[in-house]
N, C-alpha and C positions, 0 to 999 in steps of 0.2 A: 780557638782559645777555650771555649769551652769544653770540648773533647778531650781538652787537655787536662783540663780542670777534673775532669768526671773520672778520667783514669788515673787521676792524682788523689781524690778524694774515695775511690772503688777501693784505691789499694793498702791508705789508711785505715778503711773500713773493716778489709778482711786481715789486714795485719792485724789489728785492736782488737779485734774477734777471737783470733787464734791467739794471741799473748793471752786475753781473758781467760781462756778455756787454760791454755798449757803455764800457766802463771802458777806458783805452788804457793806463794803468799796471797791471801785472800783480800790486802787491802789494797795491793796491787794490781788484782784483778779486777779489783770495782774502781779502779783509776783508767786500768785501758779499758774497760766497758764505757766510762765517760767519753774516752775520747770516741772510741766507736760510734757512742750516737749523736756527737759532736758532729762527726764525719754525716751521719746518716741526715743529720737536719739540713746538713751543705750540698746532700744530692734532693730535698726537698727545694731548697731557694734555687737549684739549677733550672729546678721544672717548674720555677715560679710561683709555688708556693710558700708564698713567704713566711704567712699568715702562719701554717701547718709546721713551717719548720720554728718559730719561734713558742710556738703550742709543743712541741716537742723537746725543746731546749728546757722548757720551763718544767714540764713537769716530767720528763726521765732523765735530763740530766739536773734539774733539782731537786725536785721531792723523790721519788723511786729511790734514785741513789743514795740521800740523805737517810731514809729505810732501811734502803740495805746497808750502809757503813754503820749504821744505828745497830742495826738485826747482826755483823761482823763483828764487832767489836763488845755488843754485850754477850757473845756466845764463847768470847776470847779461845780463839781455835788456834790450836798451837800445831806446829809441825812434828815435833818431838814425840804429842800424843798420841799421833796416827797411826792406827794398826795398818801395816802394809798390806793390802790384796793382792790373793792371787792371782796369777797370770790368769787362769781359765777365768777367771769373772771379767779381767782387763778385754779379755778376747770376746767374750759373750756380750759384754756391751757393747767393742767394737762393732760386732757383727749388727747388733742389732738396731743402733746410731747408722748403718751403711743401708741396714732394710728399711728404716721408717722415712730416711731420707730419699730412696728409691720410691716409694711409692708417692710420700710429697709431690716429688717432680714430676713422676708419669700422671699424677693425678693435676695438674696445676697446668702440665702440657695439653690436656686431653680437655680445657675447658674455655669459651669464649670469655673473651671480657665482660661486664657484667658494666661495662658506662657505655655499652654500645647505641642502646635507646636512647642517651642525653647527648652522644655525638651526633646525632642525625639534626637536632631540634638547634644548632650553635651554640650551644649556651655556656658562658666559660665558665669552667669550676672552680677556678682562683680565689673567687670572691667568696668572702666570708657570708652574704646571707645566701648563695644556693649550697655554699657545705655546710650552715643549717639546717636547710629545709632537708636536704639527704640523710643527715645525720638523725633529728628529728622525727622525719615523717619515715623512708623506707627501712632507715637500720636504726630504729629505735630501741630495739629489744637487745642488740651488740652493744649499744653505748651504754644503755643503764644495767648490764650486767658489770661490763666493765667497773662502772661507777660504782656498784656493792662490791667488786671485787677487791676495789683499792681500799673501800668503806671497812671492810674486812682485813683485806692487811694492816690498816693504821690499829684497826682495834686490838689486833692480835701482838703488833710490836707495845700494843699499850700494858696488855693483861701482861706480855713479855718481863716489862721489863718494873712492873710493881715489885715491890720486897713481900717475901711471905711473912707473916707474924709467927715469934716463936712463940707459941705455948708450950714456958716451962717455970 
């Protein structure tokens, strides 16, 4: 049942993914990105972390996206505006979405797990104070980047979206 579950929720994932990407209306791309990481929080509760997927639910499918439909809607992007590109730029980014994804993979295959020291020791990761302590003590420097980086996005959708004063 759960196998079941997993290729049932893999293939919303990657369906949600590619509607996002090939979606030409941009509110509707931040509708199946919702659902994508909908789907992505349900392959977290599969692996038991419940915890992780409900921390997920909360803050990219609430606040992130609230940002982005915020950051969509006051940029009011119209289809009708859009200058068409050309094929050669269509292709070079192709190419270049096929090469950075190539090296991702060869470089992601080519490396150990990095929880191999905490599987030796039993210690289950599930629980909320040892994803603490990890989060905390050895990726500290990844979380509190993280943390100015969204510190940074709020600020930027805020200068965004003030009125300029006209002086006249």
């Amino acid at each position: 049942m759960i196998e079941i579950l997993f290729y049932i929720l893999s293939a919303v994932t990657l369906g949600s993914a590619f509607l996002t990407i090939l979606s030409k209306n941009p509110i509707h791309s931040a509708i199946w990105l919702v659902i994508c990481f909908f789907s992505i929080a349900g392959h977290y509760a599969l692996l038991n972390s419940q915890f992780l997927a409900m921390v997920h639910i909360i803050v990219y499918s609430g606040a992130i996206m609230i940002l982005m439909l915020f950051t969509i809607m006051l940029m009011n992007l119209n289809i009708s505006d859009e200058i068409a590109k050309p094929i050669v730029t269509k292709i070079i980014a192709t190419v270049c979405f096929c090469l950075i994804g190539f090296f991702l993979v060869s470089s992601l295959a080519q490396t150990a797990p990095a929880l191999e020291t905490y599987t030796q020791t039993g210690v289950d990761f599930q629980t909320i104070q040892v994803l603490g302590k990890v989060l905390l003590n050895e990726f500290v420097l990844p979380f509190e980047m993280a943390a100015i980086l969204l510190l940074m996005a709020m600020i930027g959708a805020v200068l965004i979206s003030k009125k300029e004063k006209k002086t006249a």
